[in-house]
C-alpha positions in Angstrom: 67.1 129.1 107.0 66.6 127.1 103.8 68.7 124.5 102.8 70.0 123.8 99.4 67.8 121.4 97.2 71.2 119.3 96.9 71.7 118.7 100.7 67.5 118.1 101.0 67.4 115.2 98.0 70.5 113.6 99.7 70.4 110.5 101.3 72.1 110.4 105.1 74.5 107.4 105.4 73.1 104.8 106.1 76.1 102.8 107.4 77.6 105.6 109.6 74.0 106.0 110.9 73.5 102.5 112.2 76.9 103.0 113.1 76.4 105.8 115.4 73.1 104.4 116.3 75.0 101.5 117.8 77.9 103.0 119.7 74.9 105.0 121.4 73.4 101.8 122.6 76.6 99.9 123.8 77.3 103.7 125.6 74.2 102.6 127.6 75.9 99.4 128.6 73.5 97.5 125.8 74.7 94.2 125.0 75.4 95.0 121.2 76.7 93.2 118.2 77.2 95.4 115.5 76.7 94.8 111.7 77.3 98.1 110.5 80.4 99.6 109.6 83.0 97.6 108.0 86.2 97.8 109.7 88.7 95.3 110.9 88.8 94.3 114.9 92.6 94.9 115.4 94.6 98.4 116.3 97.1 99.7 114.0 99.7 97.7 113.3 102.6 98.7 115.8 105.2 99.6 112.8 102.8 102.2 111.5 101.9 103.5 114.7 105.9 104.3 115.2 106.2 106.2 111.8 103.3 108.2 112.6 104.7 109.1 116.0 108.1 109.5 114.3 107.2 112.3 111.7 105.3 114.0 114.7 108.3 114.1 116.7 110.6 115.1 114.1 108.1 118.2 113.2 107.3 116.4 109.4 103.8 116.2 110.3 103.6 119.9 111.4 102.9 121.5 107.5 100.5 121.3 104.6 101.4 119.1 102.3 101.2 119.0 98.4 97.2 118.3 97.7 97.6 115.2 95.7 99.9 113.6 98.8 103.7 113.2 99.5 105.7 112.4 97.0 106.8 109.8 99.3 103.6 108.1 99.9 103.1 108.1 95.8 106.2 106.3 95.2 104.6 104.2 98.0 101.6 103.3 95.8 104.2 102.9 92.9 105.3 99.9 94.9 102.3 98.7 96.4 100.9 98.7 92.6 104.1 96.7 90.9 103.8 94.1 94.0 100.4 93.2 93.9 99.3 94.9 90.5 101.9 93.9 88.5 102.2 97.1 86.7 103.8 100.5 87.8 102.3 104.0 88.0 104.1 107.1 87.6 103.7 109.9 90.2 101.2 111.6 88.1 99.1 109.3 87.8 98.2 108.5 91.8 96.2 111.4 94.2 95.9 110.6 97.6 92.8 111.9 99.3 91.4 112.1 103.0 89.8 108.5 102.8 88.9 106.2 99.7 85.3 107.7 100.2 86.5 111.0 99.8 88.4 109.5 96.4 85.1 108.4 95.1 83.4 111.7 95.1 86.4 113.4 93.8 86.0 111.1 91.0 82.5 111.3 90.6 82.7 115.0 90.4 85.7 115.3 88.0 84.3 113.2 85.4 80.5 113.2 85.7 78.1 115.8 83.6 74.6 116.8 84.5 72.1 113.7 83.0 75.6 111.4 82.5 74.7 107.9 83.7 76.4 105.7 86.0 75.9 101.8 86.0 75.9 100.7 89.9 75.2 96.8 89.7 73.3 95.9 92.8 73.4 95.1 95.6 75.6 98.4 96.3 77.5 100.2 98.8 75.2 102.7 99.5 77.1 106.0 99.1 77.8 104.9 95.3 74.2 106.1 94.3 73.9 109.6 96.4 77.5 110.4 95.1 77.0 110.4 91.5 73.3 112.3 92.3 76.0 115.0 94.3 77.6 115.1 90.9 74.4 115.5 89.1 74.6 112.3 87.6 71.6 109.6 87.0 72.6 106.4 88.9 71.6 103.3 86.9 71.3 100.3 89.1 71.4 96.6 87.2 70.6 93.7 89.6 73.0 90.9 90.0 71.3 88.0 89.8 71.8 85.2 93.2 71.9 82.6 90.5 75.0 84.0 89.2 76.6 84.6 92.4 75.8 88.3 92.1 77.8 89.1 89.5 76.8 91.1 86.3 77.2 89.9 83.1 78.2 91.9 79.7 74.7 91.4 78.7 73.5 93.1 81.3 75.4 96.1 81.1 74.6 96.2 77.4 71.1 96.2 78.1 71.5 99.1 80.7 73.8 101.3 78.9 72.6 104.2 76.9 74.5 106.8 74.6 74.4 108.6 78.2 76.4 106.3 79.8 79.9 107.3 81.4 81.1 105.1 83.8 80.8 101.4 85.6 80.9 100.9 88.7 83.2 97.6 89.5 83.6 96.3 93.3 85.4 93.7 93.3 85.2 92.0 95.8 82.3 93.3 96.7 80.8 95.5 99.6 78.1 93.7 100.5 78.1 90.4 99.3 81.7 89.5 99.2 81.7 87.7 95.7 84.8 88.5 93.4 85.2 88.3 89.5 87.2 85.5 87.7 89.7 87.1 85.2 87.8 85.8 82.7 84.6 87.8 83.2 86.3 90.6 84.5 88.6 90.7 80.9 85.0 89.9 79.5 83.6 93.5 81.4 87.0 95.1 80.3 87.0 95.0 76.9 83.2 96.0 76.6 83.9 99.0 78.5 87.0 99.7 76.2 84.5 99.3 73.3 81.7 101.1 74.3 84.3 103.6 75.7 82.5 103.8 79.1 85.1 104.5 81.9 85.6 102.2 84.7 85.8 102.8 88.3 87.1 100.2 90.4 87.1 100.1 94.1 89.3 97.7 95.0 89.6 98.8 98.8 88.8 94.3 100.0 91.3 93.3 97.2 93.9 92.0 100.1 91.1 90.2 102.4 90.3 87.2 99.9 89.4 83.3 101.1 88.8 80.1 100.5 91.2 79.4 97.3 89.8 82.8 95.7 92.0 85.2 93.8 91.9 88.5 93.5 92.5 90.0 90.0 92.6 93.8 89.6 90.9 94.6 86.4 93.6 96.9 86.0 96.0 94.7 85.4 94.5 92.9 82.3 95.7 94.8 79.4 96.9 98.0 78.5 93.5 99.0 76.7 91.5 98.1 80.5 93.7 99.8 82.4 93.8 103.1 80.6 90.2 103.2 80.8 89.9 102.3 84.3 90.7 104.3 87.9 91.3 102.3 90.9 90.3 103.4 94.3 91.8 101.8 97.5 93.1 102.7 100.3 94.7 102.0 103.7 92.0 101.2 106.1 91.3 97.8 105.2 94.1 95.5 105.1 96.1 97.8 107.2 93.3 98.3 110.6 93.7 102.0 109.8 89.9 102.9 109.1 90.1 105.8 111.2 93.2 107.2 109.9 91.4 108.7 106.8 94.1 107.9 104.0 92.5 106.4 100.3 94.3 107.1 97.1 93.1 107.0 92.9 95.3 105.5 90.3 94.5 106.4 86.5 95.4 108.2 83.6 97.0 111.9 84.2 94.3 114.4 83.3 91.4 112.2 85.7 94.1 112.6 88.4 95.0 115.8 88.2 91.3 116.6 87.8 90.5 115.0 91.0 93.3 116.7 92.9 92.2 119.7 91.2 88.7 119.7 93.1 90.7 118.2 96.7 92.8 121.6 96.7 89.5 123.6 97.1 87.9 121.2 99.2 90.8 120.0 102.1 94.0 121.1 100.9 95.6 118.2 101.7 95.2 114.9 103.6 96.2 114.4 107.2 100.1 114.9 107.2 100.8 112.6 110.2 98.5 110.0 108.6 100.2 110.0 104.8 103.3 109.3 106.9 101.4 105.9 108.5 100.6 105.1 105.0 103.8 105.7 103.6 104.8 102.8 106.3 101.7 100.6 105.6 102.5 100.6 102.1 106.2 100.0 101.9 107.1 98.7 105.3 106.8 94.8 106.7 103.1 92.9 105.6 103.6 90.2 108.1 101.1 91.8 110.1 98.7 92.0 107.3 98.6 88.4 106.7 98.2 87.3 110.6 95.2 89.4 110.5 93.7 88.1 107.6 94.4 84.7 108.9 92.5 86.1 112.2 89.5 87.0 110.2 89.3 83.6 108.4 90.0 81.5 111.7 86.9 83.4 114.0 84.7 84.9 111.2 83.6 82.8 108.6 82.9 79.3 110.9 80.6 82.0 112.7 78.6 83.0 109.9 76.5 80.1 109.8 75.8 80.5 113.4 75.2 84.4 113.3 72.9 83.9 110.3 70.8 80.8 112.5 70.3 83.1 115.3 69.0 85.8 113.5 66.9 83.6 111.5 68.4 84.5 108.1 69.3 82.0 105.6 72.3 81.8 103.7 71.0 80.8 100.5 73.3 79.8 98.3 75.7 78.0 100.8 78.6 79.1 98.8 81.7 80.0 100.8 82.6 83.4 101.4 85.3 84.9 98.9 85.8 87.7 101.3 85.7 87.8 105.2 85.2 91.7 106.5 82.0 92.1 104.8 80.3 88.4 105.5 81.6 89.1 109.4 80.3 92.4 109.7 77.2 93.1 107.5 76.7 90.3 105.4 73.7 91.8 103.4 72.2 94.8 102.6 
């Protein structure tokens, strides 16, 4: 049987293939440290395990659900966004999708033409690239400089953009290297993307796992201008230890939304009914949990990067501390 050109130019991925590849080994009783997929080392908080179990035994979880997500679980972002956003979001303006991946590629697809281009500053998480190619987009990939901590400047993005250019890719903080944006150079980024009238797309799934004095800003949340021109991803899996729960969600204007859902509905109907009822908890219910992990990460994994870098005979360059902790623990480079 032939297979479609579009499956034979794409790339596997590469993370849940090194993934895979090392459960296989520790499954042969291999001694294995993994530096592969990024996921947090704790179970589901308890509080979200009882709502899931809850809406199974009261027979909520048994039906489809509306494709965009619960009503409930939206008014869940709407809350999540005015705590830690500072701004609100009606219910129009949020989808909920089967995984923040899942989000992007919705995204990607909704908006992206064939021959539209698609700044990725590098280094990348690696699905960015093959998703926009899915969405017959050109990837454009601008190097961020060590010097500058790997961050892109305006300059740079000038230089790369064409009258071809559609969207920005902005992680921050960043999957790999764990550097985050000031507000200045993120407000700096916003307003030439409001001027050049290039959409952003901002994956902001590591906003809550931040270190060492840094600060997370969303670059949503600088002005009115940025944040109409901007759709956040995130998610649940994360901050909450629910990776394999499948649950990410997009914020932005209406007709992007609505879009997005538009392509879900023919895709997977809806997400996971039992796991938008986790979320719902994640979201809204008690973060005390949230910050005893995060204070985990910080205690055991950044005074073992130096070591884990030493014994693998890598050097960490810069010496600058980690901004971030789940990346620099589990897969510090790319």
């Amino acid at each position: 049987m032939k297979l479609s050109n579009r499956v034979l130019e794409m790339e596997e991925s590469v993370t849940l293939a090194a993934g895979a590849r090392a459960k296989a080994l520790k499954a042969e009783g291999r001694d294995i440290l993994s530096l592969t997929l990024g996921e947090p080392d704790f179970t589901t908080p308890k509080n979200i395990q009882d709502a899931a179990i809850a809406s199974i035994q009261e027979g909520r979880a048994s039906f489809y659900t509306v494709t965009s997500g619960l009503p409930e679980l939206k008014a869940a972002v709407n809350t999540y966004f005015e705590r830690f956003y500072g701004y609100s979001v009606a219910l129009n303006q949020v989808t909920v999708a089967a995984g923040a991946k899942y989000s992007l590629y919705t995204f990607f697809m909704a908006v992206v033409n064939p021959g539209d281009e698609v700044i990725i500053p590098t280094p990348y998480w690696v699905s960015y690239g093959d998703q926009v190619k899915m969405a017959e987009g050109v990837p454009v990939f601008v190097p961020a400089k060590e010097d500058n901590h790997f961050k892109v400047t305006v300059e740079q993005l000038e230089a790369a953009r064409t009258d071809k250019t559609k969207v920005l890719v902005l992680n921050s903080p960043s999957n790999p290297t764990g550097m985050i944006y000031t507000r200045e150079e993120l407000l700096a980024i916003g307003n030439w993307a409001v001027e050049k009238d290039i959409l952003i797309l901002a994956d902001d799934i590591y906003g809550r796992l931040v270190y060492n004095g840094h600060e997370f800003t969303p670059i949503s949340s600088l002005s009115e201008a940025i944040r109409k021109q901007t759709v956040v991803i995130n998610g649940v899996s994360k901050t909450y230890a629910m990776t394999g729960w499948r649950i990410g969600y997009a914020v932005g204007e209406a007709d992007i939304i609505a879009a997005m859902s538009k392509i879900a509905g023919q895709t997977t109907s809806n997400p996971s009914a039992v796991a938008q009822y986790a979320a719902v908890e994640a979201l809204s219910g008690e973060q005390d949990t949230v910050e005893s992990m995060r204070q985990a990460l910080k205690n055991v994994s950044i005074p073992s990067i130096p070591y884990l870098l030493k014994s693998l005979d890598l050097k960490w360059s810069n010496r600058k501390e980690p901004s971030i902790s789940s990346q620099m623990s589990k897969r510090p480079w790319r």
